[in-house]
VMD Tcl script that draws the C-alpha trace (Angstrom):
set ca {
  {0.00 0.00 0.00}
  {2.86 2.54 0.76}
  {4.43 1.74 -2.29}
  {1.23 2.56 -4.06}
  {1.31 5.20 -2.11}
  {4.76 6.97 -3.21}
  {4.21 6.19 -6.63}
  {0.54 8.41 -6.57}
  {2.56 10.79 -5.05}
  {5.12 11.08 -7.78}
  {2.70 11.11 -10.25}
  {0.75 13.98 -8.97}
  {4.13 15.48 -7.78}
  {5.21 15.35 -11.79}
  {1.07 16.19 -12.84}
  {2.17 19.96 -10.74}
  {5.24 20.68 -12.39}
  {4.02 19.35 -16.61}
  {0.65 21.00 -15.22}
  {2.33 24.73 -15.62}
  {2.96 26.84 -18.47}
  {6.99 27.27 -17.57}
  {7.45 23.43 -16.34}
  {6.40 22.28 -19.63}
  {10.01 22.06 -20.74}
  {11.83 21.75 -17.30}
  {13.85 18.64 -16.68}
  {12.50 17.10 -13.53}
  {14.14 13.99 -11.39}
  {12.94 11.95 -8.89}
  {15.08 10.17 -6.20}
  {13.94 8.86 -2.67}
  {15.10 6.60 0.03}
  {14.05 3.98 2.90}
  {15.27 3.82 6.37}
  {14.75 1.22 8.68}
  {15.82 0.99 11.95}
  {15.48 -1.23 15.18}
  {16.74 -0.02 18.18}
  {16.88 -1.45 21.99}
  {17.46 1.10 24.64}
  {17.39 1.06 28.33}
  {18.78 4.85 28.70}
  {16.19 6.94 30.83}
  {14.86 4.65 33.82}
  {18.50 3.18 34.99}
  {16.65 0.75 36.87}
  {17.75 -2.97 36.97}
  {14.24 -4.25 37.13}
  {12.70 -1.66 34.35}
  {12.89 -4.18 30.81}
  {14.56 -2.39 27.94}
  {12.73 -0.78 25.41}
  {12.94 -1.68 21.54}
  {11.09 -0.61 18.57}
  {11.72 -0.06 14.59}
  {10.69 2.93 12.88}
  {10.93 3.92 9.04}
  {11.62 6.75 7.26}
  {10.72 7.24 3.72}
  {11.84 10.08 1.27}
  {10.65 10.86 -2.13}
  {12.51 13.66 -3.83}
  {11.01 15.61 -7.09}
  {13.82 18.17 -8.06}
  {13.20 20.36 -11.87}
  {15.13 22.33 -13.39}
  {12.77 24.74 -14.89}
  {15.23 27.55 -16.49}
  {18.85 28.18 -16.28}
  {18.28 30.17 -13.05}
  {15.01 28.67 -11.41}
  {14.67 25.08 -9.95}
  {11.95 23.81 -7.64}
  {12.56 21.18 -4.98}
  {10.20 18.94 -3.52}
  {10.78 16.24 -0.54}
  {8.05 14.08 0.47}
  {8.99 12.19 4.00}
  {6.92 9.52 5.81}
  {8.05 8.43 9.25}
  {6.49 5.73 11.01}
  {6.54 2.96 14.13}
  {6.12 -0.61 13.25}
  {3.04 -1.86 14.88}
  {1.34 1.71 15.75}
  {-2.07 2.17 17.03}
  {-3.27 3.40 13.35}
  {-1.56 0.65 11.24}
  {-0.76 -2.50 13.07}
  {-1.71 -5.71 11.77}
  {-4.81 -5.52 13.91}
  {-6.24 -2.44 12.44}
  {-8.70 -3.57 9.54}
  {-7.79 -0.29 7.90}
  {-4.55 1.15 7.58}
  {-4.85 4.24 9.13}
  {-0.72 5.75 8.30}
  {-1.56 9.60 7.79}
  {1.98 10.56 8.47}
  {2.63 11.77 4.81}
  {4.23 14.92 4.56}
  {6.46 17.22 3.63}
  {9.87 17.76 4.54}
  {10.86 20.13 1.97}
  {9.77 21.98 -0.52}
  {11.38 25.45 -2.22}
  {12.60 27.13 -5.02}
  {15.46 29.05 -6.14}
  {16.45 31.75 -8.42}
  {20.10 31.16 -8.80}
  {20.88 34.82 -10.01}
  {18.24 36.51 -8.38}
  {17.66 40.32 -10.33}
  {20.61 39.87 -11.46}
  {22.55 40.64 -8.83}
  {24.79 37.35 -8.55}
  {22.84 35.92 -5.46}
  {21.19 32.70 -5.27}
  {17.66 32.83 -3.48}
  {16.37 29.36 -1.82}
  {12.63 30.09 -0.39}
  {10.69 27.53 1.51}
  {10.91 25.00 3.68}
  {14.40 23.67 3.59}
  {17.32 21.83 6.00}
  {20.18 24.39 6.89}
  {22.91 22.75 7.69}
  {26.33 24.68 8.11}
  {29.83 23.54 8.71}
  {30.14 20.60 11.29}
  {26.26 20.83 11.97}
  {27.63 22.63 15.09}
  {24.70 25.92 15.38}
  {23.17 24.89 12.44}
  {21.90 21.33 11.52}
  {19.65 18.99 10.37}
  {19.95 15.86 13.26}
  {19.84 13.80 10.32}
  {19.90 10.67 12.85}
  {16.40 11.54 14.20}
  {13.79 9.83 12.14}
  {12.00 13.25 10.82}
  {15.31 15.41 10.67}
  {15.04 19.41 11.31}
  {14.19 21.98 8.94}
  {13.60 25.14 8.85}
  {10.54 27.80 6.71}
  {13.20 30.01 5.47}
  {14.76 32.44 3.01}
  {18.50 32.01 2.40}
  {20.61 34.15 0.21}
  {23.83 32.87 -1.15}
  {26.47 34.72 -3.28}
  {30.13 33.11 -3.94}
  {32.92 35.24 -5.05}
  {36.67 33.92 -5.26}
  {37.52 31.85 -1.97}
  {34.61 33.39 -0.22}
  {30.70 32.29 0.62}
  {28.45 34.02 2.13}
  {25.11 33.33 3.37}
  {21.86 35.19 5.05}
  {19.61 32.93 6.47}
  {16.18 34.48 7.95}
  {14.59 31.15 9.63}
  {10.65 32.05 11.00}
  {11.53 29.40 13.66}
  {8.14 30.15 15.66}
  {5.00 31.44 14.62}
  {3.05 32.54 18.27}
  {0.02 33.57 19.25}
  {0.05 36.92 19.67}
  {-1.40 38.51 22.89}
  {-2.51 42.13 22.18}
  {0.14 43.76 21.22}
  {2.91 41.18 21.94}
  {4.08 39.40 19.25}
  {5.14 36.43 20.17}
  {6.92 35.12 17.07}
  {10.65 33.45 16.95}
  {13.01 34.57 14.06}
  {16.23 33.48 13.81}
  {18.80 35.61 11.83}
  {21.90 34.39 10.34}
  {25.02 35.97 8.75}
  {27.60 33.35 7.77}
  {30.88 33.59 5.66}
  {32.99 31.15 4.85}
  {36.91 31.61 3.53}
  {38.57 28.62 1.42}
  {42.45 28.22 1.13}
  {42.80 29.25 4.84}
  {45.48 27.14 6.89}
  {44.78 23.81 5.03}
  {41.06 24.33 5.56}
  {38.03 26.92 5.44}
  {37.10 29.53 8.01}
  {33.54 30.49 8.71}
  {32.38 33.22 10.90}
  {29.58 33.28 12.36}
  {26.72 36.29 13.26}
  {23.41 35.10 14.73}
  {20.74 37.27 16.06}
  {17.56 35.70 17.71}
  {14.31 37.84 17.93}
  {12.39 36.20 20.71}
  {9.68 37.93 22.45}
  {8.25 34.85 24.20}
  {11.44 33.11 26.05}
  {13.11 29.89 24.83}
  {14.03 29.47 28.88}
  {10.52 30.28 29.56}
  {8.02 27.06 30.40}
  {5.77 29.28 28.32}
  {5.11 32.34 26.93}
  {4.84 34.92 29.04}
  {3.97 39.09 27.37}
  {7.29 41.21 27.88}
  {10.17 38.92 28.47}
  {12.78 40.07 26.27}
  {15.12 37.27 24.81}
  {16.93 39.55 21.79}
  {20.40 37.62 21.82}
  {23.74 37.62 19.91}
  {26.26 34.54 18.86}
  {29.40 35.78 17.51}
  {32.00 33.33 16.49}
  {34.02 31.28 13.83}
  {34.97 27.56 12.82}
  {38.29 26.78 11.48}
  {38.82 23.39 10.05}
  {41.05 21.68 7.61}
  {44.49 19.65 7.48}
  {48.06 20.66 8.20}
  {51.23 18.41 8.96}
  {49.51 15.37 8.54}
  {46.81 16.37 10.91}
  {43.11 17.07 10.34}
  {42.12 19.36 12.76}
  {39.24 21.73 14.33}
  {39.07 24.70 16.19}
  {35.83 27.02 16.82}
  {34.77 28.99 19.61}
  {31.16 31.28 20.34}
  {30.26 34.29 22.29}
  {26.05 34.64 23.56}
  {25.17 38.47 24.75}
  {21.87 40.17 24.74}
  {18.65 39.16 26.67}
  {17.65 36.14 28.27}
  {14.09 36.88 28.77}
  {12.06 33.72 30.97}
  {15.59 33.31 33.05}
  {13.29 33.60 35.96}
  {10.75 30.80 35.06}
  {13.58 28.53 35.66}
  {16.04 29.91 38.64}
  {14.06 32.28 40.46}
  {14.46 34.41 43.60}
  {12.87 32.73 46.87}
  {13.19 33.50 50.29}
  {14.01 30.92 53.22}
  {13.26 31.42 56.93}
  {17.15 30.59 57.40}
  {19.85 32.95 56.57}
  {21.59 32.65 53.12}
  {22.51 36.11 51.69}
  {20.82 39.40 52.62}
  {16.90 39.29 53.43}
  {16.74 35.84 54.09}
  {16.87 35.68 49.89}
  {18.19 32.81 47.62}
  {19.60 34.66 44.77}
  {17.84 33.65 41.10}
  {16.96 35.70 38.44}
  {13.74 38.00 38.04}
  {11.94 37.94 34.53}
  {13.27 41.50 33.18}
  {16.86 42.68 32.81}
  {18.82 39.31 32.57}
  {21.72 39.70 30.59}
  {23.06 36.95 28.77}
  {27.13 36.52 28.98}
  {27.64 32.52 27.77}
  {30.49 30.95 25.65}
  {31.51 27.29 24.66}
  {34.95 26.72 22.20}
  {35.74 23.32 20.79}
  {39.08 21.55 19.67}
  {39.99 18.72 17.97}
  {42.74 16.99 16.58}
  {43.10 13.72 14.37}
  {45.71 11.41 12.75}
  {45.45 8.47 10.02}
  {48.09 6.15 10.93}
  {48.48 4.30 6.95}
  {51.66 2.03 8.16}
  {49.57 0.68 10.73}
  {46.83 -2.77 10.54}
  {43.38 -1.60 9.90}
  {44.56 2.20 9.16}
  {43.05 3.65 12.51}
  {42.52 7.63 12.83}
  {42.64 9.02 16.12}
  {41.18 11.76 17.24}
  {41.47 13.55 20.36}
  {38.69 16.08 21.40}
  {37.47 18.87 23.44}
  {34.17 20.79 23.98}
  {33.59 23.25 26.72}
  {30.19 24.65 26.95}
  {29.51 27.62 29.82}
  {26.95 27.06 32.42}
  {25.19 29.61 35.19}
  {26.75 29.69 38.22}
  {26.08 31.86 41.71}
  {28.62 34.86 40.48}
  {27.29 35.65 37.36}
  {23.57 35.05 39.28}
  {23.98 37.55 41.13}
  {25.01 39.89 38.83}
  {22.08 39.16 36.84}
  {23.67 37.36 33.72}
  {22.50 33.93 32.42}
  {25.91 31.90 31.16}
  {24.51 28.63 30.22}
  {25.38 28.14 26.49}
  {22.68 27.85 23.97}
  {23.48 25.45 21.02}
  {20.66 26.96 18.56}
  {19.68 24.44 15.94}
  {22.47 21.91 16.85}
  {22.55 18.22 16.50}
  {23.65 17.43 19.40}
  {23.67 13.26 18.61}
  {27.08 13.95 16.87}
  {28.79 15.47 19.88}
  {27.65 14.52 22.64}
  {27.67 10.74 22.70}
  {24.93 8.75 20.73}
  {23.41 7.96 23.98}
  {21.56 11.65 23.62}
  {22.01 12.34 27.03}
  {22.97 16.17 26.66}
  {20.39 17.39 23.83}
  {18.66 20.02 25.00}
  {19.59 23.36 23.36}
  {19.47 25.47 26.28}
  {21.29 23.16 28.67}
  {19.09 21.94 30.74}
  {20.16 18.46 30.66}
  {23.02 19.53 33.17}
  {20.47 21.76 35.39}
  {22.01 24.80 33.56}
  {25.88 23.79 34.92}
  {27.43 23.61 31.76}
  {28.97 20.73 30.16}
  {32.24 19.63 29.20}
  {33.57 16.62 26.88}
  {36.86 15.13 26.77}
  {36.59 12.46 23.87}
  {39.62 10.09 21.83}
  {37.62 8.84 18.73}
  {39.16 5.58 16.47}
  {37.66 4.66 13.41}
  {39.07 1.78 11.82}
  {39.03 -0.10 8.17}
  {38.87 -4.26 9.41}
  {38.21 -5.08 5.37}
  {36.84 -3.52 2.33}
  {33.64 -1.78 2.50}
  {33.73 -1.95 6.18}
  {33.88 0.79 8.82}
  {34.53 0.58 12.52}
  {34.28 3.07 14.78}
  {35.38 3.32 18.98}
  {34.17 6.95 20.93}
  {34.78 7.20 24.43}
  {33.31 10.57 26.24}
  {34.12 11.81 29.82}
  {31.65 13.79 30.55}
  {31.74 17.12 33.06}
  {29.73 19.76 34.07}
  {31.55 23.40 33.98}
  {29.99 24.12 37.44}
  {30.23 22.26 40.34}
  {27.16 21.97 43.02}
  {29.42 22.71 45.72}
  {31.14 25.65 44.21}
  {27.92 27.47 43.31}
  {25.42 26.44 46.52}
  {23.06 29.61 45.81}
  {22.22 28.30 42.22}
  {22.06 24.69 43.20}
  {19.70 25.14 46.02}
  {17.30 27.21 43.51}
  {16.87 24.13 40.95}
  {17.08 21.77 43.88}
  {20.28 19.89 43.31}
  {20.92 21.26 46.88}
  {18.76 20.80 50.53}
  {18.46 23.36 52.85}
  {19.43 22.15 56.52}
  {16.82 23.98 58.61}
  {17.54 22.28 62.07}
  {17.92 25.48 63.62}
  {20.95 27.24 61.74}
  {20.76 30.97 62.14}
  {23.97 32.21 59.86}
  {24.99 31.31 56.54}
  {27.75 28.76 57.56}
  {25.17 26.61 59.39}
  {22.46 26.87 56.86}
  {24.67 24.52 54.56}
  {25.66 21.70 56.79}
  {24.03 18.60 55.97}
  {23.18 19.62 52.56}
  {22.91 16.85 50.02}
  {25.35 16.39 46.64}
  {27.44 19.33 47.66}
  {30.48 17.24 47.11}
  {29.81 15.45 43.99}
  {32.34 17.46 42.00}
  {31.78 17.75 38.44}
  {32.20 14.38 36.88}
  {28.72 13.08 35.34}
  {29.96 10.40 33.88}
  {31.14 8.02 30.73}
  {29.92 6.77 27.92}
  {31.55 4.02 24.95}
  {29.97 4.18 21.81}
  {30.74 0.78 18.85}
  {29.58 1.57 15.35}
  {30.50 -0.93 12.44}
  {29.28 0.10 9.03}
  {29.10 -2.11 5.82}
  {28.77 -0.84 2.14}
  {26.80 -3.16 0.87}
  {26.51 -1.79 -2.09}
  {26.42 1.34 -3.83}
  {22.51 2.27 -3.10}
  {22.46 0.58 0.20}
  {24.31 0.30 3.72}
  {24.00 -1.47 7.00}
  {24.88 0.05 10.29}
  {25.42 -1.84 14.08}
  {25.80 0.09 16.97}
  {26.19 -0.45 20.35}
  {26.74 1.79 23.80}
  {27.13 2.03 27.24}
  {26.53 5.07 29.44}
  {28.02 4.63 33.20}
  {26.47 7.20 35.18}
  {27.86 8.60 38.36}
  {26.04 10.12 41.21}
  {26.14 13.42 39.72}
  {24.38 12.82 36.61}
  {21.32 11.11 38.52}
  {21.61 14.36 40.64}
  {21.33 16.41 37.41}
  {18.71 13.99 35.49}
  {15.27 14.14 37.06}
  {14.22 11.02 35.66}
  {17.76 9.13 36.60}
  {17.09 10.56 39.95}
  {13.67 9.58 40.72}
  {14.62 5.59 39.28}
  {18.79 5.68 40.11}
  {19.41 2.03 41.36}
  {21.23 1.32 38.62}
  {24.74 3.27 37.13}
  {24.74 1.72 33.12}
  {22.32 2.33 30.55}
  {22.42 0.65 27.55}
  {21.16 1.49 23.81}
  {21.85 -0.82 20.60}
  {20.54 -0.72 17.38}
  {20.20 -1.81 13.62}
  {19.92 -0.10 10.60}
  {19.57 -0.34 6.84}
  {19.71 2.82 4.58}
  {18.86 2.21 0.40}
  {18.66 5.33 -1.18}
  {17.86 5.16 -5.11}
}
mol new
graphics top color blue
foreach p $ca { graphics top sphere $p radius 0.5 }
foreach p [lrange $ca 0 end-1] q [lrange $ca 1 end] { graphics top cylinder $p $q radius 0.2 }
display resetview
C-alpha cells in the first residue's frame, strides 16, 4: 500500500510541475530513500528491574527536483516516518490508518536573483552549516530538522556568504505582543585558509516569548547575539578543528527557571536565595571546541585518532547575582554527533546539566577491518563546567541542593548537611561501537552499540535518573539499513 502510495505521489508530484505553463520544458528527477531501523534502549529509567525498550521505525523520502530555467529550480521532498506496529496501522487495524505523509521540503530558487549574482532558496528547507555545530539537520532523528526560510547565497573567489532568515516560531500573539521566533543568520565562509576553510559566524535571535521560559509569558525580552568562527582543515599530517562562540543580549524567561525565593534561614541578605527576576537578565555565555586527528596508513586496519574537546559555559552563583544567564545555547544543533549517541545532553538550552554547563573530553578511532567496512570506537568523559558545591546559591534554587533547617541561624550553618554538595563535576562516561558495511552502492548497514556509566552526579542532574537511580549503566543498541535510489 505505501508503495502505491509513493508512486501516486510522484505522479501527482510530476502532474504539478508538466501542469504549468513554464514546467512544460523543465527537466524534472525523482530520487527517494528507505530507512529502517530497530533499536533497543534502556537509557532513561536506569533501573535494573525496568525491561529495555525496543522498537523499529521507518523513514521514507521521495525527492522531485526540476530544473525549470537556467536560473530557477523547484525542490520537492516528500517524508513519511512511522513505528512498526502503531495504534493506526498495526496488523490488527482492519484499515490502515498511516496519515503521516508529509512534507519535509519543498522550495525554489532563483540562482541569479535580479541579477545581482545571489542565489535565493525560499521555503521550507534543512540548513545545515559547517560541522552541523549551530546549524543542523539531526539527520539521525527519524523526521530530521528543517527550517521555513529564506537564504541568500552569493560566492565570489575563496569566499561564501550566506543570510539565512529562519521564522523558527509562529506565536500567538497577545494584544500587542508578538510572540513570534526569528532566527537571523550571517555566515561567511573563507577557502584556502590554513589547510582548511574559516567560517564566521553572526546570529541574532528575535524572541519575544522566552526559549528558557516554560511558556510564553507578554514582555520577556530574549533579543540575543552569537558571535563566532569555525576553522577546520588539514596541516602536517593532521586534520584538525578549532571554533569557539560568544552569547550576549537578553535572556528573557531566566526567571521561570532559577528564580528568587526567600528561606526562613539565613543565606545572603533578606533571608533571599539569589535567582533571576523575569526582566533585565543579561546573557554573557560561551563554549569553544578543539579537535585533533591522525590516520596512521603504516599501521593494521589504518586507525585515525582523534582527540577532542568541547567546553560549553553554564550559570553559576557569580554571574547570578550579577544578573547574567551563562549557560550556552546550542541553537539548531545536533547534538547526537557530539555529545555521545546515547543523547544524554540534547537540549539546546542546557538543561540536561540543570544549567551547569557541560564539558567533553573524547579520543575517537575509526578503523578499516576489510573492504567496504567501517569501525568506529568513541569514548566521552563527561563534566559539568559548574560544580554543586562551588555554586550552593544556584544549586539550592533548581534543587540539586537541601536546605538544613535544624535550627541554623547564619549562613555557615544553613549549609551543613546539605545533600550532593560534594559530587564534583564528573557526570559520567559513555563508549559508543559503530560498524558500518557498504553493501553496495545504493544501500548500507549500520550496528551500533553503547554504554553510558552514570555517576552520582548525573542522577543528581537527570530528574528522571534521579527519581529511578538504582542502577549506574544504561544501555542502547541498534540496527539499521539505509537504500537510497
Amino acid at each position: 500500500m505505501k508503495r502505491n502510495f509513493l508512486i501516486g505521489i510522484a505522479m501527482m508530484v510530476a502532474a504539478f510541475f508538466v501542469g504549468t505553463e513554464i514546467a512544460q520544458a523543465a527537466d524534472i528527477s525523482f530520487s527517494g530513500s528507505v530507512r529502517t531501523r530497530y533499536e533497543n534502549e534502556k537509557r532513561g529509567a536506569f533501573t535494573e528491574s525496568t525491561s529495555s525498550n525496543d522498537l523499529t521505525a521507518t523513514q521514507v523520502r521521495l525527492n522531485a527536483k526540476a530544473n525549470i530555467s537556467a536560473d530557477t529550480s523547484a525542490f520537492i521532498q516528500m517524508q513519511s516516518n512511522r513505528t512498526w506496529g502503531n495504534a493506526t496501522s498495526n496488523a490488527y487495524t482492519a484499515s490502515d490508518g498511516d496519515a503521516t505523509v508529509g512534507i519535509h521540503q519543498a522550495y525554489f530558487t532563483l540562482k541569479n536573483f535580479a541579477g545581482t549574482g545571489v542565489a535565493a532558496k525560499v521555503g521550507r528547507q534543512e540548513v545545515v552549516l559547517d560541522g552541523h555545530r549551530l546549524f543542523g539537520h539531526t539527520g539521525w532523528t527519524t523526521g530530521a530538522q528543517t527550517h521555513d526560510a529564506v537564504r541568500l547565497t552569493h560566492s565570489h573567489d575563496n569566499m561564501t556568504m550566506n543570510y539565512v532568515m529562519s521564522h523558527s516560531v509562529e506565536g500567538t500573539n497577545a494584544g500587542s505582543a508578538d510572540l513570534d521566533i526569528q532566527t537571523h543568520l550571517i555566515h561567511n565562509n573563507f577557502q584556502g585558509v590554513l589547510g582548511g576553510n574559516l567560517s564566521t559566524y553572526v546570529v541574532y535571535t528575535d524572541d519575544s516569548c522566552g526559549v528558557n521560559s516554560n511558556a510564553c509569558t507578554i514582555g520577556q525580552d530574549n533579543q540575543w547575539y552569537t558571535l563566532g568562527g569555525r576553522q577546520a582543515g588539514k596541516m602536517y599530517g593532521l586534520d584538525y578543528r578549532a571554533e569557539a562562540y560568544w552569547q550576549l543580549g537578553k535572556a528573557g524567561g531566566a526567571g521561570n527557571q532559577i528564580s528568587q525565593a526567600t528561606t526562613s534561614h539565613h543565606l545572603g541578605a533578606g533571608n533571599t536565595i539569589a535567582g533571576f527576576t523575569d526582566q533585565g537578565v543579561k546573557r554573557d555565555a560561551y563554549m569553544f571546541g578543539v579537535r585533533v586527528g591522525k590516520k596512521l596508513n603504516n599501521v593494521t586496519w589504518s586507525p585515525k585518532v582523534t582527540l577532542w574537546y568541547d567546553y560549553l559555559s553554564g550559570n553559576n552563583d557569580e554571574n547570578m547575582n550579577k544578573g547574567e544567564w551563562s549557560a550556552f545555547d546550542t541553537h539548531f544543533d545536533t547534538g547526537h554527533k557530539f555529545y555521545g549517541f546515547m543523547d544524554m545532553f540534547l537540549n539546546n538550552t542546557g538543561a540536561n546539566t540543570n544549567w551547569l554547563g557541560l564539558q567533553d573530553a573524547a579520543i575517537k578511532v575509526v578503523m578499516k577491518p576489510a573492504a567496504g567496512w567501517t569501525l568506529k570506537a568513541d569514548w566521552h568523559h563527561f563534566l559539568t563546567a559548574e560544580s554543586i558545591g562551588g555554586n550552593p546559591g544556584l544549586a539550592t534554587r533548581t534543587g540539586l541542593l537541601t536546605i538544613n533547617t535544624s535550627g541554623a541561624t547564619d549562613d555557615t550553618k544553613t549549609l551543613v548537611g546539605v545533600q550532593n554538595r560534594g559530587l564534583g563535576n564528573h557526570l559520567g562516561d559513555e563508549l559508543d561501537f559503530t560498524l558500518v558495511h557498504a553493501y553496495n552502492a545504493n544501500t548500507k548497514l549500520s550496528f551500533g552499540y553503547s554504554l553510558f556509566m552514570a555517576e552520582t552526579l548525573y542522577h543528581a542532574v537527570d530528574a528522571n535518573s534521579n527519581a529511578n537511580g538504582l542502577s549506574n549503566n544504561a544501555h542502547w543498541a541498534y540496527v539499521q539499513a539505509a537504500v537510497k535510489f
